[in-house]
N, C-alpha and C positions, 0 to 999 in steps of 0.2 A: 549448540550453535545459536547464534543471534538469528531473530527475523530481521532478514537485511536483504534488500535487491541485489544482484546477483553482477545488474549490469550497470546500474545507475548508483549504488552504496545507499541508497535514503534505508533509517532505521527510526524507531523512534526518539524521541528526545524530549527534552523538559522543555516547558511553556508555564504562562501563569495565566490563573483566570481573577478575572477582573470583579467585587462586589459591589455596584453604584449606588448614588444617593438616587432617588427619584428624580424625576424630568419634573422642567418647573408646568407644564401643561397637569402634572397630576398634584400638583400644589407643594413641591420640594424646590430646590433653590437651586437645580440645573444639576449635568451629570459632574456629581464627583466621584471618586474613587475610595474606597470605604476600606477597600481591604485586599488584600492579592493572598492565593492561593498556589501551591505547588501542583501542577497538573504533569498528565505524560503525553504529546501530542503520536499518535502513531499513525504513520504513512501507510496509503492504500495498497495491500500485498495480497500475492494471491500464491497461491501451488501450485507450479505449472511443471509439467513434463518438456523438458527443453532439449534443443540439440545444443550441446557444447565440445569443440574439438571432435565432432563426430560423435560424440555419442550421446545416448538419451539417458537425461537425469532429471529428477526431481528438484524445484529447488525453488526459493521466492523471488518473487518477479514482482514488481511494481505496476499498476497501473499505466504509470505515465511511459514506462518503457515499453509496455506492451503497445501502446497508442503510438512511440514513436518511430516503429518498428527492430526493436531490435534483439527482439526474440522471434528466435526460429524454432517451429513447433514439428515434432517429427511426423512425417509422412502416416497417413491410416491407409491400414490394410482393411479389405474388405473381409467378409466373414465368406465366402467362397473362395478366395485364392487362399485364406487359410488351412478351409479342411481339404484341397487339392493340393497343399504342402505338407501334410499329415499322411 
């Protein structure tokens, strides 16, 4: 499976990175553009434990959707109601 948000889709994608000429302040003739390069831009993803449809699953989550709430994280048990359920 792809790293891809779960709720939001962002995956990574292609971009280009830019090689300038010098700035005329270090004695080149101002910014130009020299060369472009193939890059892979990838969005901020994380591995979260999530509730979906009731149940808890593993799975990536974005950043921005974690910020804009729309991942719900399942409840923590304490480690005494544990061993009194044991």
């Amino acid at each position: 499976m792809p790293r891809e948000c779960v709720f939001t889709g962002r995956r990574a994608r292609g971009g280009w990175t830019k090689a300038e000429k010098g700035a005329r302040r270090d004695g080149g003739v101002g910014n130009k553009i020299k060369g472009r390069t193939k890059r892979l831009v990838k969005p901020n993803l994380k591995k979260l434990r999530v509730v979906i449809d009731g149940e808890v699953q593993n799975v990536w989550v974005s950043t921005k959707a974690m910020r804009q709430g729309l991942v719900v994280k399942p409840m923590r048990v304490k480690a005494e109601a544990k061993a009194k359920a044991n």
